[in-house]
N, C-alpha and C positions, 0 to 999 in steps of 0.2 A: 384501510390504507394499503395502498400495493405493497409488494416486498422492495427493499431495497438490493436485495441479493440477486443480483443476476445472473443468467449464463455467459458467456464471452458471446457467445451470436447474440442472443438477445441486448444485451449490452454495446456492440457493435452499430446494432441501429439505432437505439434510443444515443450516441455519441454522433452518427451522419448526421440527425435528427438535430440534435443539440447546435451542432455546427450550421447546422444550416439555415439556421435562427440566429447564428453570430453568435455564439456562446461557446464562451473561453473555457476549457476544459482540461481538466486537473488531474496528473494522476501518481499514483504512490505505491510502492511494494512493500511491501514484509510480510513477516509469520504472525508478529504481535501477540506472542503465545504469553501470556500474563500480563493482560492489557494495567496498562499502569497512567499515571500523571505525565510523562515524556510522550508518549504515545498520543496522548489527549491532547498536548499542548501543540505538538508537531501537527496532528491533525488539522488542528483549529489553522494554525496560523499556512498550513497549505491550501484552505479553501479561501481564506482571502486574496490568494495569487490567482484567481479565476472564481465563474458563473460554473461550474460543476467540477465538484469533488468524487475523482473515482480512487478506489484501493482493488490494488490485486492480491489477492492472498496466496497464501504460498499454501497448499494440503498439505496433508500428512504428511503424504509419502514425499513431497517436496523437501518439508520439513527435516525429517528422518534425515533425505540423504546431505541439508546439509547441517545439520546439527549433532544427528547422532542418534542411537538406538532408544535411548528413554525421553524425546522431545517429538510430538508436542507434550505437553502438560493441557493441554486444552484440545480438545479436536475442533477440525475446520467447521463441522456447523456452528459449533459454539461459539468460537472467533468470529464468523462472518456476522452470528446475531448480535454478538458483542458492538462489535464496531458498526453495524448496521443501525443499530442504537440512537446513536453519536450525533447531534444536529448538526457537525460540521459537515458530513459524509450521504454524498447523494448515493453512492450506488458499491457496493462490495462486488466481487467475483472469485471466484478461486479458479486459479493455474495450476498445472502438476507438472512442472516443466523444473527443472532445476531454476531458471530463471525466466523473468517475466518479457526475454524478445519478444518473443509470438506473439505475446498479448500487446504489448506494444506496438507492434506492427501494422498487428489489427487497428488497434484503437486511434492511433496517432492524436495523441494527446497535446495539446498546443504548450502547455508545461509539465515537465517530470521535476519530480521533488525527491531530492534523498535528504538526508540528515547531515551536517554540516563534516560530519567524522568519516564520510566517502569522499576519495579524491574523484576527480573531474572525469580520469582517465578509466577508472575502476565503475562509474555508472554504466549500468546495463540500458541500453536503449538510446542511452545520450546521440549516436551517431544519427540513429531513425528520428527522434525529433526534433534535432536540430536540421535535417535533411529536408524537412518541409517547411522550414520557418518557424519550428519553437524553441523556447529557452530551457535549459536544465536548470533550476534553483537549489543551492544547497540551503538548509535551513540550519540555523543553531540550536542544540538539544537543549534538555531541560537538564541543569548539571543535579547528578546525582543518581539520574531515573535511566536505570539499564535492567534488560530481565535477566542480563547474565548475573549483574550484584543482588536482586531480588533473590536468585537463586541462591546464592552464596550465602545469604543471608538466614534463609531457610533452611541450608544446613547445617547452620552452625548452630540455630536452634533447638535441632534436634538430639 
């Protein structure tokens, strides 16, 4: 089976590609560094708003600058295999961008998906694909499932 893991070029075309077969394409950011039950559920229910599921990944070094010196907890190969996994998830990528414009730009995704706890104004790329005819959906989280409380969680165990 091919890999689900792209490059942003490669991924660029197999999205012209997509489109040009009329297919509604999907797409999503985060780090997902301690892929959890919120994650899974947000996944799933973003690939029913379209015919392909893409995730941008945030690298390391994305990561790093915005979380902090000791994150990830998971490196980017291992995240991408992670969610690559996922049968909701046609296609992973990693960005090293602080945020996913670029990649958005590229892509122009006919829907962007954030998690219901971003306001409208604060999504990165909202302006690019509402500029060509797509919608921003905010989705509602799975209450409880955060990897910052995962984290907390884990240290208080220790």
């Amino acid at each position: 089976m091919p890999s689900k893991i792209k490059s942003p070029a490669a991924l660029a075309r197999l999205v012209r590609a997509a489109k040009a077969r009329g297919r509604r394409v999907v797409f999503t950011n985060g780090c997902f560094d301690l892929l959890h039950a919120g994650h899974v559920t947000l996944l799933e229910r973003a690939r029913r708003c379209g015919d392909l599921l893409i995730i941008g990944l945030n690298s390391d070094r994305s990561v790093r600058a915005l979380k902090g010196p000791h994150r990830p907890l998971v490196g980017q190969r291992d995240r991408a295999r992670l969610l690559a996994a996922l049968e909701s998830v046609d296609y992973v990528t990693v960005f090293h961008d602080r945020t996913p414009r670029r990649l958005i730009e590229r892509l122009r995704p006919d829907v962007l998906i954030k998690g219901a706890d971003w306001g409208r104004s604060a999504i990165v790329g909202r302006d690019v694909v509402e500029a060509h005819g797509g919608r921003v959906v905010r989705l509602p989280l799975l209450k409880g499932y955060s990897t910052s409380q995962l984290l907390a969680r884990i240290r208080r165990i220790r």
